[in-house]
N, C-alpha and C positions, 0 to 999 in steps of 0.2 A: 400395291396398296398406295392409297392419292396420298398418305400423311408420312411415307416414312421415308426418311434420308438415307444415299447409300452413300461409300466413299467413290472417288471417280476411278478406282483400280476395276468398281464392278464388287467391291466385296461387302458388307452387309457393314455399318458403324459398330464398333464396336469389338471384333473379330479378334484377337491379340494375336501377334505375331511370335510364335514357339520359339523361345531359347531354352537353352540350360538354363539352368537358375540353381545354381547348388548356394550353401549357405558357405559365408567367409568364417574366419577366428571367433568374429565379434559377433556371429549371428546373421551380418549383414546379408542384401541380397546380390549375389554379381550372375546377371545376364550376360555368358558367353557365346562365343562363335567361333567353329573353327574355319569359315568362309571368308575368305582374301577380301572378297569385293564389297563387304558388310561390317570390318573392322573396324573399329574406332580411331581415328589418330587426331595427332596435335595438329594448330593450323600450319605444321609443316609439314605433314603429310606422316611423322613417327607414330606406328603403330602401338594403342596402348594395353598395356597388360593387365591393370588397374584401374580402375575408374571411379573409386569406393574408399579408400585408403590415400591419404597423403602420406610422403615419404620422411618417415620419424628416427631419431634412435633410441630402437627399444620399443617394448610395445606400448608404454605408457613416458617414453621420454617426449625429447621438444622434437616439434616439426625442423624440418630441414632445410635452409636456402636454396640448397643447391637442386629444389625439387622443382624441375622447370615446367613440369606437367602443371604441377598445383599453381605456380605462377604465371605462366599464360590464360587459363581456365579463370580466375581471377581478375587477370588483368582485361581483362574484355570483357569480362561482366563489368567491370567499373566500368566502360565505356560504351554501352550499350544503346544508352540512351542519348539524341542528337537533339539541337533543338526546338523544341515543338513551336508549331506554325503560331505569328503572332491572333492571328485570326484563322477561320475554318481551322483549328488543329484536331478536332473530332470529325474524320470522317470515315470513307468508305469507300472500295473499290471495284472495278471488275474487268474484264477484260472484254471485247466484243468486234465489230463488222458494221463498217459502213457502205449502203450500198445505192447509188446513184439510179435514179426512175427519171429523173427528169432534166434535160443538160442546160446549163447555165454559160452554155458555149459563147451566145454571144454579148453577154457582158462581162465574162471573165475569161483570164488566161488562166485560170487556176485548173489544173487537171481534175482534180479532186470532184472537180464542180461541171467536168466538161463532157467527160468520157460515161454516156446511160451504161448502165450495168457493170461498171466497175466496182471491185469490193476494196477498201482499203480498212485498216486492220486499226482497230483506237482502245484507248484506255480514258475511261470516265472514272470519275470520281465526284461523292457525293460528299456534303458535309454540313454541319450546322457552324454557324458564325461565332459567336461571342463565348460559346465554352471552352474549358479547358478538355484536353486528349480525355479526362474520366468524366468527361460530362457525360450527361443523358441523354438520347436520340431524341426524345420528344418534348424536349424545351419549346417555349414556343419563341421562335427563332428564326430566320430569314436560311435557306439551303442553298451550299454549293452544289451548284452543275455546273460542273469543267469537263470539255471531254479534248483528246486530245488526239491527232491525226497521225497519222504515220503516213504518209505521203509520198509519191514518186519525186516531189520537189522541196521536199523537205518535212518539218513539223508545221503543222499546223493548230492551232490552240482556240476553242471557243472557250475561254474561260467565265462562264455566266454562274447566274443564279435562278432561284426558282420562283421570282418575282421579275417584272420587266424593268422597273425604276431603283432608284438608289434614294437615300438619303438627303445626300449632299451634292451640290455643283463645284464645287471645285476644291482639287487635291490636299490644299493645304487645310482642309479641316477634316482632313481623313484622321490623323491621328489624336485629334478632340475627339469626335464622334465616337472612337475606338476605344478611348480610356474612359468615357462617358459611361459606355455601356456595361464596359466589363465591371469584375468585382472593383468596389470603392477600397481605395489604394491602404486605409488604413487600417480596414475590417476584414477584407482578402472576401467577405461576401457582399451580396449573392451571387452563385455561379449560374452561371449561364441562362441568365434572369436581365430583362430590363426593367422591371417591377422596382424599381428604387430610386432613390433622387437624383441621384446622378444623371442618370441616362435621362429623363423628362425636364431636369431642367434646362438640359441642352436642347431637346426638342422644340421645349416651349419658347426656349429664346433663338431659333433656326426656324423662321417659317415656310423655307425650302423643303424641310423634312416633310412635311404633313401629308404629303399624297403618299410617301410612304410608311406613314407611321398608319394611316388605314389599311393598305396592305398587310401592313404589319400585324394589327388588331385582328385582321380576319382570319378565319381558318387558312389560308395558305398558309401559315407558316406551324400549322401544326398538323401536316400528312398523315395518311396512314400508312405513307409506303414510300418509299424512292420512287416506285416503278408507278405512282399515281399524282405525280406530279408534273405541272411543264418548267421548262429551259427555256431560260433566257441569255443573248448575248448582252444586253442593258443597252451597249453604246450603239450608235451609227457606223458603220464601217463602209469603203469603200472597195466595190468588184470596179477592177479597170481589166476592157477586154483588149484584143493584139492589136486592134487601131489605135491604143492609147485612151478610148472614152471610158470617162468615168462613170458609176449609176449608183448612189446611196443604198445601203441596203441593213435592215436590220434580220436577225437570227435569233428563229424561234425553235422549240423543242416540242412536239404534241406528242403526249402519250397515248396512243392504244390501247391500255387500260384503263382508259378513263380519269378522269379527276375525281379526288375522293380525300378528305380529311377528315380528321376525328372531334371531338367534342372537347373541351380542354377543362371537365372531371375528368373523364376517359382518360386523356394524357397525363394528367398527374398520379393516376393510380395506374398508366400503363408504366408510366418511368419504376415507380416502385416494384412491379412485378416484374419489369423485366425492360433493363435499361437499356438494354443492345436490341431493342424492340425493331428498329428499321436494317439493323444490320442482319438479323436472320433471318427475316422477312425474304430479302435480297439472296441470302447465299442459299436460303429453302430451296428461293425460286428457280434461280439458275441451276443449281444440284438435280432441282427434281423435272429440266427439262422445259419448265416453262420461263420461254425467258424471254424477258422484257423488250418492249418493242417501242421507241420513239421518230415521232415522223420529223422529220426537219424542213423547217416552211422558212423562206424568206419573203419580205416585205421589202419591194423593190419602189428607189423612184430616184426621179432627178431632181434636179436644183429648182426647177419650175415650181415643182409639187412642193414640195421645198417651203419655199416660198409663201405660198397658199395657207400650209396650218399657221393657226390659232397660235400657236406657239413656236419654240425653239427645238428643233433637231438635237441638236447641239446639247442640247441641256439632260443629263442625263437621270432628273426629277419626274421627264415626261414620256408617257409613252404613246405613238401613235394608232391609233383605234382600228382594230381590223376594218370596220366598215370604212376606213378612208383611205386604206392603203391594202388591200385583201392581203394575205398569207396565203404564197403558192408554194406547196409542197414538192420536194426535190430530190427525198432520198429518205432511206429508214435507216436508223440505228438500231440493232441488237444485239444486245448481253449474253455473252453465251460460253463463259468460261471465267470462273472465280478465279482468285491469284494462289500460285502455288505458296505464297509466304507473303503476310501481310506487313510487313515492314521493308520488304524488299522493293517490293512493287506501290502499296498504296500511301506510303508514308516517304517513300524516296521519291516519288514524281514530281515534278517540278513542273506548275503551269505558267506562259505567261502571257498575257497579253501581245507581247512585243512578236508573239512567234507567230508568222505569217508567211504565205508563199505567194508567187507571182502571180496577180492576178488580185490581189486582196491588200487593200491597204486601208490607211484610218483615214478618221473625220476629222475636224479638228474641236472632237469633244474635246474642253479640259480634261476631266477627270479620267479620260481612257487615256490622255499623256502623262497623266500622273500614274496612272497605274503600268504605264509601259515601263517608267523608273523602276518603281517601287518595286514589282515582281522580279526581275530580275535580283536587282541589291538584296534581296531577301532570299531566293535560293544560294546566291555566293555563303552567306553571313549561315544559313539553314543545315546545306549542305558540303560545308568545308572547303569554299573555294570553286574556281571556273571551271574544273572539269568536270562538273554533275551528269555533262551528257554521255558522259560514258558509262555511267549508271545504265544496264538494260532496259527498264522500263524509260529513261528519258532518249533512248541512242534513236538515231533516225535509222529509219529499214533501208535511206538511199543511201548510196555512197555521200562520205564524209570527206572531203579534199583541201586541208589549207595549210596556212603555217606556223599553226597555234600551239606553244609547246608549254612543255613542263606543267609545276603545279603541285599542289598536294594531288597524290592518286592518281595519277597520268597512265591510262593505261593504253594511248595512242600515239605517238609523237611519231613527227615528221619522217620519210626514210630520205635514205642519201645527206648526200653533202647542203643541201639549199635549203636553209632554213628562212628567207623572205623573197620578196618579187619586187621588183623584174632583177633577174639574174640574166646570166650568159651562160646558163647550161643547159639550153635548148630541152630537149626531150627529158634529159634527165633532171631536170630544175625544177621538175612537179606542176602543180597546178597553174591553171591561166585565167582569167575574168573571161569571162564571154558575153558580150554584149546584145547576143541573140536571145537567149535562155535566161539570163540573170535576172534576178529582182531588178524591178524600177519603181521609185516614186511617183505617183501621181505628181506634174505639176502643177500644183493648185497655186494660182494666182496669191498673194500674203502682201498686205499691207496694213498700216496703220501706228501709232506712236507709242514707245515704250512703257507702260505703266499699267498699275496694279487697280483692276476696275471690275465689276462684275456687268457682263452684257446685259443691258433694256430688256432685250427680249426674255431674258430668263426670270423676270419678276414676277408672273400669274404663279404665285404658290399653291391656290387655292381649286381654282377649275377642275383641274385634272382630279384631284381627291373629291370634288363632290361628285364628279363622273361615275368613279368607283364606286362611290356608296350607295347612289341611286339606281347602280346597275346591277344589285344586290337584289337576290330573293329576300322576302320578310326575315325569314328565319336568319337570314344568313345577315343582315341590317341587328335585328338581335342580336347575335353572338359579338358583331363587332361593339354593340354597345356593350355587353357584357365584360368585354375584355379591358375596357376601357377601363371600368369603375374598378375590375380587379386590379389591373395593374397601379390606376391612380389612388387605391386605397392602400396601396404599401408605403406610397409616401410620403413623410412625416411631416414636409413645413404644407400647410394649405397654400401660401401663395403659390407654388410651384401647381399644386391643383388646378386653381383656380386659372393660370394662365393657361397654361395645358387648354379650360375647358373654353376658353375665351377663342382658342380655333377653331372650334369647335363649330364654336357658334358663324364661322365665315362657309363652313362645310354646309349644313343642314342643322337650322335649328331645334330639329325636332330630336337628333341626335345629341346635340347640346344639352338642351333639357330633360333629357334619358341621364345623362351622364351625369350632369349636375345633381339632380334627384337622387341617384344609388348613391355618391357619394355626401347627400346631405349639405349643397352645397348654395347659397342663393346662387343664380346667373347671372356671370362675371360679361361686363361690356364686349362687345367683339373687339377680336387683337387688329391693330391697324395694318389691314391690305396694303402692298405695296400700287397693285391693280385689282382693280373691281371685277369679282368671282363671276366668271359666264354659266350661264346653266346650258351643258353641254349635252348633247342625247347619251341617253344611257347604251350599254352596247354588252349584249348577252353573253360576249367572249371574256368577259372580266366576273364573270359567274361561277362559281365551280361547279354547283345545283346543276344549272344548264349545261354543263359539260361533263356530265358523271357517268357511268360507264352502260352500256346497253346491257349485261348478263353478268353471273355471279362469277364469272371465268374467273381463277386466280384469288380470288377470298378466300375464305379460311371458317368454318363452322363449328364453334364447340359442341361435343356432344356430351351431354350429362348421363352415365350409366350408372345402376346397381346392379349385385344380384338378383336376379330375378327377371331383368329387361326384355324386351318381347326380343327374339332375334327377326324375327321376319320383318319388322318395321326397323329396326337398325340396318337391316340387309339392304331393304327395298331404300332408306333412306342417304346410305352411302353408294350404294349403284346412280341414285338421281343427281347425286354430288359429281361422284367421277362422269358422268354423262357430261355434265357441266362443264368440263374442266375445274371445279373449285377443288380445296383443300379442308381435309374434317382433320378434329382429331378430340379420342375419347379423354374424359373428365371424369375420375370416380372418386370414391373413398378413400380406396388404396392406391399407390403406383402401382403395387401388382395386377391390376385389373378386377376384371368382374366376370361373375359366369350365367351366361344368360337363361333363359330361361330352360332353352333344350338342350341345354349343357356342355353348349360352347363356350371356350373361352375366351376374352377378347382381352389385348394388352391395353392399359392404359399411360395416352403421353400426358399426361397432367396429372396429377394429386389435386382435391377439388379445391385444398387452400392455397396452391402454387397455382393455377391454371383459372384464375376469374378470368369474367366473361368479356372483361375489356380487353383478353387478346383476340377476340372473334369479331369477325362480322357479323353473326346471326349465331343462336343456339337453338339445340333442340337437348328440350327436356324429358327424359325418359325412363324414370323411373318406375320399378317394383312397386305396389302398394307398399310394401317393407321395409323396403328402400325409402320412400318418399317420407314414409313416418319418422325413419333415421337421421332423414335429410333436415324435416321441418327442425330440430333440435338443433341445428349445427349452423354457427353466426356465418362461417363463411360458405354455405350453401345457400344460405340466403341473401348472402350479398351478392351470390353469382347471376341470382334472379331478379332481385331487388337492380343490381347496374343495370341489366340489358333492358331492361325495362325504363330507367331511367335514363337512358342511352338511346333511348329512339329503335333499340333495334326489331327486327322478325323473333319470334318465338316461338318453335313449334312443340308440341307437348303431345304427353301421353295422358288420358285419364286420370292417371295417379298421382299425377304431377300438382295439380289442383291445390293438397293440402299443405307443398312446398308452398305453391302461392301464396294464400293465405298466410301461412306461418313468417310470410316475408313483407306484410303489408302491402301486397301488390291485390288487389280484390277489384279493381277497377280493368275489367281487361277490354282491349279493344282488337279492331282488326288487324292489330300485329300479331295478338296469338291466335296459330293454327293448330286447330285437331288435329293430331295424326292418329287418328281411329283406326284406320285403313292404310294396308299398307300402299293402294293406291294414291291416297294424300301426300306421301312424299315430294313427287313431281310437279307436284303444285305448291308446296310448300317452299322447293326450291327457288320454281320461276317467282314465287313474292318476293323472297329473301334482293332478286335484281335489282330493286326501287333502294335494298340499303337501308334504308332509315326510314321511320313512320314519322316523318318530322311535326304532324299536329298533333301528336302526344305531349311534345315536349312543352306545348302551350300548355298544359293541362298539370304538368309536377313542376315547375320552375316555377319559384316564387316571384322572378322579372318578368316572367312571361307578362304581365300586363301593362308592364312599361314600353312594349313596341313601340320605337318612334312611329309616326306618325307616315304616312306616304307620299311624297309629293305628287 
């Protein structure tokens, strides 16, 4: 069945595992064992008798000191929690396989990169920025993508995100920008929100930020999946191959699944119904076999090409346009194994820029040397000190050789007598440098005079953001002005608005005056360019539209049941699903399900007021004439029709479904909703559901919809 979760033993969820269970003095419940290898003990390994009881005197007298069971059990719960990441501290993980298609032999010495068809083994990790550990998945918020290598020459770390550009250029306003956004220091809110003054007045007074404060506007940073998003490395890095040449290169991530993100009503009432929205999405998919697949493209060039853009390499505000530098593909990543314990693995991994192997070295971004610091200094202070790599999830799978000792938690040190080098105990004196194999730095030529200045070259704040914008489908130019006016109507002083909209206006005027307008604003002078904005070709890979996925493979479809539902068009319309490869799953009344017409029973995973239709990518509505009448009455059955409607999405329906319409105010119906009269309709009903979204509806119930900027 495409919708239902097993555990990875092969047993059904759910299953309990048979103990005794007799009842204690107190009534209490103690689950026994008389099995050696299933015993309970302290973390010294003392097998325990009780696990129910702390040791008192008397039945009703005081607990005991000397009860070391109860005070170990205690004392490790007070220390359970480590801690949480100053930024990305909400994320997610999973285990997987990287496998080389195309060798990158002769710009790099890096094996990883050299050897076609080799698999090496990585842990990714996904996460959203500025929340805390209980934030929401679908904030709208900038995504970690870190994935991390296991390597024959060690770790390797593409620590990115799920945007190409950043913020800021250089290090030292990393911790502005950070306190900016997060909750305002006196209030402790908004979490995991840049909708407040804080965060925009920084913006407005950083005109570096603006090509990513459009990114930022846009659906990118409000997914509908981990597994529908790309990776980015942000920075420039350098592949040096065994003659020592250098070739710049940036690292890209392309999904296989397409790109695809949600609407942001959708997001705000996904968070409410269910905040761990991206993380079960993930462990579904992986659990149920389908699993996630991203292609890794690099954008190679030299110093020449270099030279040639419009802008700064260097800079890590800009990104290079696939039409100027193509993205050749070199290898796929796949997902294919959740963590057995998520604190173990997805919460103790430690990424970091600095982790690189031979054949792979940096640019001389600032801001990737500022993060070479910083990531480190922040797993010491994170994770208790320098030996986190012996943590399983951070240990390298090669051998580890040196003479690094002690520590809190050392769970390797030196053997023998030689604890440094060069010594005089030949063989037995341990490790040696080796000048053949060992890392080397690129010699990059470095000159010039000590002082605090930001490079010429990095001053076009504005080009690269109107690239983006104009590279935008209508619909999707909409949404970013939409976002705009929502976020800029949260905050309070208007000049911070008004400057805000004053970039705007260096971006595309037609945006400016969208934005200016929802928020009721006259139009504020344009803010002073450092350099005069180019109007740059638009370029269809900065599109998510244009990159959305070919087939329904891997979605997910609610289905609306009552008593009474035809089974042959449920039959025929979960066979067209699983044909698809997608995901369904039943929506009724009751959690107990429903019984169809010929007196089947079908379980249901949703309750209709847990289970709205913003967890779906498409529904089909299929009720009883009985059902429908019971439906029309009920507010959140109406809102299951009313959203997907509202939402752009495919609707497929039964006859009887009709008088839900109606009773939901949805009477306008277009060719999003399909008959399913016949049970041969399913199949067609699926392949419509591919396109995703009927996006010219949305011109038609959005009250902005008539404010479309204008087109250049």
């Amino acid at each position: 069945m495409a919708n239902q979760s097993t555990k990875r033993d092969g047993g059904k969820t759910g299953e309990p595992t048979r103990y005794a269970e007799p009842q204690g003095h107190g009534g209490e419940t103690h689950q026994s064992t008389d099995d050696a290898s299933r015993t309970l003990t302290t973390q010294q390994g003392v097998p325990v008798a009780d696990d129910q009881n702390s040791l008192r005197a008397g039945e009703r007298g005081p607990t005991l000191l000397e009860d070391f069971i109860l005070r170990e059990k205690i004392f490790h719960f007070d220390h359970e929690r480590i801690p949480e990441r100053v930024v990305h501290a909400r994320g997610y993980g999973a285990h997987g396989v990287f496998e080389l298609t195309d060798s990158l032999a002769d710009y790099t010495r890096a094996d990883v990169l050299s050897q076609v068809g080799q698999q090496t083994e990585v842990f990714v990790r996904f996460s959203t920025v500025a929340g805390n550990k209980g934030s929401m998945d679908l904030a709208r918020d900038v995504r970690g993508f870190a994935v991390k290598f296991y390597t024959k020459q060690g770790n390797w770390d593409i620590v990115g995100n799920n945007i190409p550009v950043f913020f800021i250029q250089d290090p030292i306003k990393f911790p502005d920008l950070v306190h900016a956004v997060k909750q305002e220091p006196d209030r402790a809110f908004p979490q995991a929100q840049s909708a407040h003054d804080n965060y925009w007045d920084f913006a407005s007074l950083s005109p570096e930020a603006w090509h990513m404060v459009m990114w930022q506007m846009s659906d990118r940073t409000i997914p509908r999946s981990f597994r529908t998003m790309e990776g980015f490395g942000v920075h420039s890095f350098r592949l040096v191959n065994a003659e020592g040449k250098s070739t710049f290169v940036k690292f890209h991530w392309k999904p296989r699944q397409g790109l695809q993100s949600v609407l942001w009503n959708e997001a705000v009432k996904i968070n409410g119904a269910d905040p761990d929205f991206h993380r079960r999405d993930l462990w579904t998919a992986i659990e149920g076999g389908d699993f996630p697949q991203w292609d890794l493209g690099v954008q190679l060039f030299d110093q020449e090409t270099a030279d040639r853009l419009p802008f700064d390499h260097l800079d890590s505000t800009k990104l290079i346009p696939e039409e100027e530098v193509p993205v050749r593909i070199v290898g796929t990543l796949t997902l294919n194994r959740n963590v057995d314990n998520f604190f173990a693995a997805t919460e103790q991994v430690a990424f970091c820029t600095q982790n690189v192997v031979p054949g792979i070295d940096f640019s001389d971004d600032p801001l990737l040397h500022g993060r070479n610091f910083s990531y480190l200094d922040t797993q010491l202070k994170r994770l208790g000190g320098p030996n986190f790599t012996h943590i399983p999830v951070n240990a390298p799978r090669c051998p580890v050789m040196n003479f690094q000792q002690d520590g809190h938690m050392a769970m390797h040190n030196p053997k023998g007598r030689a604890n440094y080098e060069p010594n005089s105990w030949g063989a037995d004196g341990g490790p040696r440098e080796n000048p053949t194999i060992g890392y080397r730095s690129f010699p990059a030529e470095v000159q010039g005079t000590k002082q605090r200045i930001r490079a010429e070259t990095f001053a076009d704040h504005y080009s690269q953001a109107r690239q983006f914008f104009v590279s935008q489908l209508p619909i999707e130019q909409k949404h970013i002005g939409d976002a705009l006016v929502f976020e800029l109507s949260k905050v309070e002083r208007v000049d911070i608005r008004a400057r805000a909209v004053s970039h705007l206006r260096l971006i595309d005027e037609g945006l400016a005056a969208t934005v200016a307008d929802g928020l009721g604003l006259d139009l504020p002078e344009p803010a002073q360019a450092a350099k005069p904005t180019l109007d740059l070709p638009p370029s269809s890979k900065l599109s998510i539209l244009s990159n959305g996925p070919a087939d329904f493979k891997g979605r997910k479809m609610g289905i609306l049941l009552t008593d009474g539902s035809r089974a042959e068009l449920f039959a025929a319309l979960t066979k067209a699903l699983e044909a698809e490869g997608a995901l369904w799953e039943v929506v009724a009344p009751k959690i107990g399900g429903v019984t169809l017409d010929d007196g089947t029973k079908v379980a249901a995973q949703q309750k209709v007021d847990g289970g709205p239709s913003v967890l779906y990518d498409a529904v089909a509505v299929l009720p009883s004439e009985a059902g429908a009448a019971m439906l029309a009455k009920d507010a959140t059955a109406k809102d299951f029709v009313a959203d997907a409607f509202a939402h752009c999405k495919f609707i497929g329906h039964s006859a009887a479904a009709m008088g839900l319409f109606d009773a939901a105010g949805v009477t306008e119906r277009d060719e999003g909703f399909v008959s399913l009269a016949k049970t041969q309709d399913a199949g067609a009903f699926v392949s419509q559901c591919r396109a995703l979204r009927l996006w010219s509806r949305e011109l038609g119930v959005d009250l902005d919809a008539a404010s479309l900027p204008p087109q250049r």
